[in-house]
MARMI-16511 format. One record per residue (C-alpha): residue number from 1; residue in one letter; x, y, z. Coordinates in Angstrom, 3 decimals, always signed. Layout:
// MARMI-16511
+-----+---------+----------+----------+----------+
! num ! residuo !     east !    north !       up !
+-----+---------+----------+----------+----------+
! NUM !       a !        X !        Y !        Z !
...
+-----+---------+----------+----------+----------+
This chain:
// MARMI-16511
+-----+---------+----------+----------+----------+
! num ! residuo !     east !    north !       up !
+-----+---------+----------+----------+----------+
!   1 !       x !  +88.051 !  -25.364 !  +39.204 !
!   2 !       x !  +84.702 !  -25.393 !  +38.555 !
!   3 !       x !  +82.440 !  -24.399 !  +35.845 !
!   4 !       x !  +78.633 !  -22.989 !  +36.747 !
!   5 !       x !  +75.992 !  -24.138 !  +34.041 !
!   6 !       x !  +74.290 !  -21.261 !  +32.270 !
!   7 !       x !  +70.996 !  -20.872 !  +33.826 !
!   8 !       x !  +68.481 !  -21.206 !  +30.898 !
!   9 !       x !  +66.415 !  -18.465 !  +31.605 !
!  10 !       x !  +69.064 !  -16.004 !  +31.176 !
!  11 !       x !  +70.357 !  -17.081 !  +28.233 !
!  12 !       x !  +69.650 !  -14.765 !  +25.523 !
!  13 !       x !  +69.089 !  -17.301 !  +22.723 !
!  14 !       x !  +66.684 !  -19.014 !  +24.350 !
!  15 !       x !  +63.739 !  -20.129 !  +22.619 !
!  16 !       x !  +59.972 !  -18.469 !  +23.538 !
!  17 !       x !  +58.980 !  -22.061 !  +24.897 !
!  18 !       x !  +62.124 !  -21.783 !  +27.157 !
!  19 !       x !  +61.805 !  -18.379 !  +28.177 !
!  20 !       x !  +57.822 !  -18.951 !  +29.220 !
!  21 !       x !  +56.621 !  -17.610 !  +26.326 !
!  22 !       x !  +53.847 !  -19.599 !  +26.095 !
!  23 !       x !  +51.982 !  -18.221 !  +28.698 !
!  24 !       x !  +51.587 !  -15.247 !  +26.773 !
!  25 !       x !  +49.708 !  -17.231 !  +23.530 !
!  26 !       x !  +47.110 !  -17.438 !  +26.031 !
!  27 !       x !  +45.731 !  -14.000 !  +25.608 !
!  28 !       x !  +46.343 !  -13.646 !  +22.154 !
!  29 !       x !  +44.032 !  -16.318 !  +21.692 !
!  30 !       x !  +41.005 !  -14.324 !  +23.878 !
!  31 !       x !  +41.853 !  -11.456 !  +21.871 !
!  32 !       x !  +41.112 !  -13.631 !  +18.457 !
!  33 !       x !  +38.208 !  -14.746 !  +19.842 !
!  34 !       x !  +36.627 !  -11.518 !  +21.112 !
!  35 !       x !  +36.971 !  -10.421 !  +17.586 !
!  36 !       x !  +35.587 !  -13.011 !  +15.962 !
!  37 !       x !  +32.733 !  -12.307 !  +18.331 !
!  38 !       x !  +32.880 !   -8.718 !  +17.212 !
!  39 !       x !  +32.527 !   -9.997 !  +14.038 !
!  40 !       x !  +29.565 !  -12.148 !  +14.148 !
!  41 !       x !  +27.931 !   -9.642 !  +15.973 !
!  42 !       x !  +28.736 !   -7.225 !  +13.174 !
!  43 !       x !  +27.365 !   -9.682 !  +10.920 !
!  44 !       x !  +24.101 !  -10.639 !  +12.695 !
!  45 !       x !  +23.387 !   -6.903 !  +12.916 !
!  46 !       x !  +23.809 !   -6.393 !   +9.030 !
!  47 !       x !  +20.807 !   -8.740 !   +8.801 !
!  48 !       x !  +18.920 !   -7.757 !  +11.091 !
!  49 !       x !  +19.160 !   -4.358 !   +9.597 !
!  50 !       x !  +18.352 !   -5.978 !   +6.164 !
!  51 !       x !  +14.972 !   -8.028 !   +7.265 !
!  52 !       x !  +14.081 !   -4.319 !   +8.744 !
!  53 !       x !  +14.838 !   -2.827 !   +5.962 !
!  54 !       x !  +13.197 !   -5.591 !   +3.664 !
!  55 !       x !   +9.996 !   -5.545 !   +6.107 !
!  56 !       x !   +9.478 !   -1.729 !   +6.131 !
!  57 !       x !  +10.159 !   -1.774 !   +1.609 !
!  58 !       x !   +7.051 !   -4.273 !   +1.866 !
!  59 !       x !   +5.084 !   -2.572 !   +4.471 !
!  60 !       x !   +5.305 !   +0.943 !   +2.233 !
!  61 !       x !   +4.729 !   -0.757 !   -1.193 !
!  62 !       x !   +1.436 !   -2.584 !   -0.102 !
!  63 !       x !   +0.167 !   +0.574 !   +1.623 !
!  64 !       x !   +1.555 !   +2.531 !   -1.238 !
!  65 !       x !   -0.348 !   +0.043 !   -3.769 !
!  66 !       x !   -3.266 !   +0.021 !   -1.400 !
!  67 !       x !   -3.602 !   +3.501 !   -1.401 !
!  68 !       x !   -3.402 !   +3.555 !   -5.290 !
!  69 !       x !   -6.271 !   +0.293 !   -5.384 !
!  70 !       x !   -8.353 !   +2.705 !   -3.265 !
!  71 !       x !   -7.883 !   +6.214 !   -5.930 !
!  72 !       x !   -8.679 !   +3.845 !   -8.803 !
!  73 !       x !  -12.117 !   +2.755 !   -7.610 !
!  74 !       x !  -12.868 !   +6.108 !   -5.925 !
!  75 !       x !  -12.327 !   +7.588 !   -9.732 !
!  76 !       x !  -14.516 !   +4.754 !  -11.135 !
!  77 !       x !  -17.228 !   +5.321 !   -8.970 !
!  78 !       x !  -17.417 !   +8.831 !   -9.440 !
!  79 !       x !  -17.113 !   +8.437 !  -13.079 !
!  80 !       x !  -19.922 !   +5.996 !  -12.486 !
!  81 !       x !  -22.343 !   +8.875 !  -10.491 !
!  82 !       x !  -21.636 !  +11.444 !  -13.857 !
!  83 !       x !  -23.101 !   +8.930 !  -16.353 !
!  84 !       x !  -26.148 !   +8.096 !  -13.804 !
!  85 !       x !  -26.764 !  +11.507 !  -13.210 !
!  86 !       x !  -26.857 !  +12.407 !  -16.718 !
!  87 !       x !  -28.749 !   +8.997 !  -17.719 !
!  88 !       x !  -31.183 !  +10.186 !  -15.026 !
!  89 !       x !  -31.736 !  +13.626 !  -16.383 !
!  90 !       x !  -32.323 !  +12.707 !  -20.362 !
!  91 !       x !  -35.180 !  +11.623 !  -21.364 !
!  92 !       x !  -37.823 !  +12.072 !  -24.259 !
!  93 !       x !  -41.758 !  +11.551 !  -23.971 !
!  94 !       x !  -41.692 !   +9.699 !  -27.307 !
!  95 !       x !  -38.831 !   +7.070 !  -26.149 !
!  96 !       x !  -39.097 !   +6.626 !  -22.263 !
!  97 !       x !  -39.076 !   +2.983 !  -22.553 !
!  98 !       x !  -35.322 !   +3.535 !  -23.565 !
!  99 !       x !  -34.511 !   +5.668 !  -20.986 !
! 100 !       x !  -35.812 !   +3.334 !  -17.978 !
! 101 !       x !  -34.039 !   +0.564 !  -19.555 !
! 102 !       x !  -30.870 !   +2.847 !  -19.586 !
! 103 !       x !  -31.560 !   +3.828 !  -15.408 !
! 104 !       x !  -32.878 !   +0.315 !  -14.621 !
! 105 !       x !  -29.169 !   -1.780 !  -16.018 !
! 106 !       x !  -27.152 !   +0.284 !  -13.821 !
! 107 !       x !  -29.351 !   +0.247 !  -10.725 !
! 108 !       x !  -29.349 !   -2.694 !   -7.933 !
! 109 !       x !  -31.065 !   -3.139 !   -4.858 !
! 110 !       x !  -34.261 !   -1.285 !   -3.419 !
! 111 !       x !  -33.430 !   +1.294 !   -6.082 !
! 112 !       x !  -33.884 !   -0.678 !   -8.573 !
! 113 !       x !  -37.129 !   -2.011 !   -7.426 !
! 114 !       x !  -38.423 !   +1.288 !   -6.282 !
! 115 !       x !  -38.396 !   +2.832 !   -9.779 !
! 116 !       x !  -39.393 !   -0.360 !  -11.563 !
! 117 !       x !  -42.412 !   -0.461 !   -9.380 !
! 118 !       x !  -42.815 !   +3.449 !  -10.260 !
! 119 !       x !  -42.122 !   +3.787 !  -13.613 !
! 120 !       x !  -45.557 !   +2.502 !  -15.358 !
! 121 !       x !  -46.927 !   +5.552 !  -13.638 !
! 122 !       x !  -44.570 !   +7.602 !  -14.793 !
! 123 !       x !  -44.135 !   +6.610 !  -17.927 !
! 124 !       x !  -47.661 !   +7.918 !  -18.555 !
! 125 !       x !  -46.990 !  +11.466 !  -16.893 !
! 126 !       x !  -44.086 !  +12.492 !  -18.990 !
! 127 !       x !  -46.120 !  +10.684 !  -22.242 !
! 128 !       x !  -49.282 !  +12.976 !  -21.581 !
! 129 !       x !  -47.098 !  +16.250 !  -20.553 !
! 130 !       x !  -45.112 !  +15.835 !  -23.570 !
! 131 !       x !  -41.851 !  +16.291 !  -21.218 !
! 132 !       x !  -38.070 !  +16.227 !  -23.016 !
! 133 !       x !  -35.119 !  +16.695 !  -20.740 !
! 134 !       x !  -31.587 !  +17.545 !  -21.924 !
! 135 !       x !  -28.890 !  +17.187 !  -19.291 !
! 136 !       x !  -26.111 !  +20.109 !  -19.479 !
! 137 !       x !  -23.285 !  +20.011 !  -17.265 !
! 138 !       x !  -22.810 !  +17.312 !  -14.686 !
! 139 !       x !  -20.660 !  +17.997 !  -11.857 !
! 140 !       x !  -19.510 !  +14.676 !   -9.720 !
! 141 !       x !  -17.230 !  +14.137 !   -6.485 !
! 142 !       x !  -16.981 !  +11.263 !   -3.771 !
! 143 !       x !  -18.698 !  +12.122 !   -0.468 !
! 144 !       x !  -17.166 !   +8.688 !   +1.196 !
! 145 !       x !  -15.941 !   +5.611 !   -0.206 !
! 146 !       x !  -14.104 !   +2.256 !   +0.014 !
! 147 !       x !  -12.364 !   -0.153 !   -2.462 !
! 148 !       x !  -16.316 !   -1.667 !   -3.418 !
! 149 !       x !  -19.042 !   +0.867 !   -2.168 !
! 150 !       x !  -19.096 !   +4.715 !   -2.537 !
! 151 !       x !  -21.573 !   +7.888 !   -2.053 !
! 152 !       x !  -21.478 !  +10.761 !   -4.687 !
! 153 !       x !  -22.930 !  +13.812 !   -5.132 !
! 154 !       x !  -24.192 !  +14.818 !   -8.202 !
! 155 !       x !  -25.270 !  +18.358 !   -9.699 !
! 156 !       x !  -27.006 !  +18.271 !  -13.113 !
! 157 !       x !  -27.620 !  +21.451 !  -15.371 !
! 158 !       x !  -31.131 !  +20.603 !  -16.327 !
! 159 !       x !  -33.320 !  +21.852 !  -19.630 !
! 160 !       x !  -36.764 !  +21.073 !  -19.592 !
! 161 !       x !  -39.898 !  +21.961 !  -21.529 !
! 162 !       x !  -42.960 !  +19.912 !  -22.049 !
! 163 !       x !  -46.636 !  +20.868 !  -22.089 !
! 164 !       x !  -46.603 !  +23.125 !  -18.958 !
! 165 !       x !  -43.720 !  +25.776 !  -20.151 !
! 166 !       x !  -45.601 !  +25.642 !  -23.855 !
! 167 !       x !  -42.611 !  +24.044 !  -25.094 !
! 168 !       x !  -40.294 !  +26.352 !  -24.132 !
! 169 !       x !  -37.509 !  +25.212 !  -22.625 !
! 170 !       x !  -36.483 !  +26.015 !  -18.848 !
! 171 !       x !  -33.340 !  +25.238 !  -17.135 !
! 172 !       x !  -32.690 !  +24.103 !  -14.031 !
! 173 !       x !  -30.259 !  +22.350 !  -11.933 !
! 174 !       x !  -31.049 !  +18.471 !   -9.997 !
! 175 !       x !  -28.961 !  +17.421 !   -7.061 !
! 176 !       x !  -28.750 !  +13.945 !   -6.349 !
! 177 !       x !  -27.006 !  +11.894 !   -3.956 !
! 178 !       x !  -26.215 !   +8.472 !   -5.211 !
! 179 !       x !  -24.887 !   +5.556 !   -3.093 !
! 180 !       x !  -22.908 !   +2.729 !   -5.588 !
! 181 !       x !  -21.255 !   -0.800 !   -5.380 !
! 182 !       x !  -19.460 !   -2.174 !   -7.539 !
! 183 !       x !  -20.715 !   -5.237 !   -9.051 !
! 184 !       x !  -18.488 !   -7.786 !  -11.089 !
! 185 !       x !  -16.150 !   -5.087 !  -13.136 !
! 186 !       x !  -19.438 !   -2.148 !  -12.826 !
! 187 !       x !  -20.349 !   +0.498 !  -10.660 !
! 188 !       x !  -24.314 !   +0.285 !   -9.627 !
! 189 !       x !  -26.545 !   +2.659 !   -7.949 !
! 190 !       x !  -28.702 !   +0.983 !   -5.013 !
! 191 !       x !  -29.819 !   +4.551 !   -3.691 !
! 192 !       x !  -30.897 !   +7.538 !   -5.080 !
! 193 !       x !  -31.962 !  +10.591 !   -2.642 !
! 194 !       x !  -32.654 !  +14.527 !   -3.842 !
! 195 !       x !  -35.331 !  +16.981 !   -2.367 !
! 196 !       x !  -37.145 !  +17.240 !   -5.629 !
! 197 !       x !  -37.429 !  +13.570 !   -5.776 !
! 198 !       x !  -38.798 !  +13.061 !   -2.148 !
! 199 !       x !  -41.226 !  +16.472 !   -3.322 !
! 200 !       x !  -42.322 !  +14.088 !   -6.126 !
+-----+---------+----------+----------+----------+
């Protein structure tokens, strides 16, 4: 009698290489590598998302600092324009010489020249007329400006009295447009512009 051999792939306790197994590792191992792939994708997005995010912090802090650089000088300027203004609008016959040196070291450009060239002539008008100015309030604010250059407008409560008003003092008010640039760690004026000044 005879005695069939056990076929091998019906045997129960065969082993996963016997039983063709090992055609199934194959897509075990695509499935491994699709995440890893997931991963790295994951991972490359992270940093992208960082460098953004790193890119856009930098972007907002120089504007941000920029924009802060910019209110600084605007302030400076204008606090620049109050002292001209009221430098411009105090003066006494019996010590001009101090007051155009006071308006001549903070003015630049034609300005500058302008009331140098000018001021021998006045000198002698506000001498003779016996003319003492007081200024009273000063009211200042930026019409347009940048990190170096600037134009303010300035209104000055003005008292007066010389030989004209008998000594008696009069008030008034001077409006003045100034245009500035700053100059080493100061604020010049290299224009000054008002009605009663072009009257004059």
């Amino acid at each position: 009698m005879s005695i069939d051999e056990p076929s091998t792939t019906d045997d129960p306790g065969a082993s996963p290489a016997q039983t063709g197994a090992g055609e199934e590792l194959r897509p075990a191992t695509r499935g491994g590598r699709n995440r890893l792939s997931r991963i790295h994708i994951a991972v490359a997005a992270s940093v992208v998302v960082a460098v953004a995010s790193t890119i856009g912090a930098v972007h907002y802090y120089l504007r941000d600092a920029e924009s802060h650089e910019l209110d600084r000088s605007r302030e400076a300027a204008r606090r620049a324009a109050c002292e001209y203004g009221t430098a411009l609008a105090t003066y006494k016959a019996d010590d001009i010489d101090a007051y155009f040196g006071t308006v001549l070291a903070r003015a630049t450009g034609d300005w500058k020249k302008n009331f140098d060239s000018t001021s021998k002539d006045l000198r002698e008008v506000l001498i003779q007329g016996k003319v003492e100015s007081k200024a009273g309030e000063v009211r200042c604010a930026i019409e347009s400006g940048t990190a170096h250059s600037a134009t303010a407008v300035v209104i000055i409560d003005q008292t007066i009295s010389s030989l004209g008003t008998q000594g008696q003092p009069r008030r008034g008010q001077l409006s003045i447009t100034l245009s500035l640039e700053e100059s080493g760690d100061r604020w010049l004026v290299n224009k000054v512009s008002s009605p009663l000044l072009a009257g004059a």
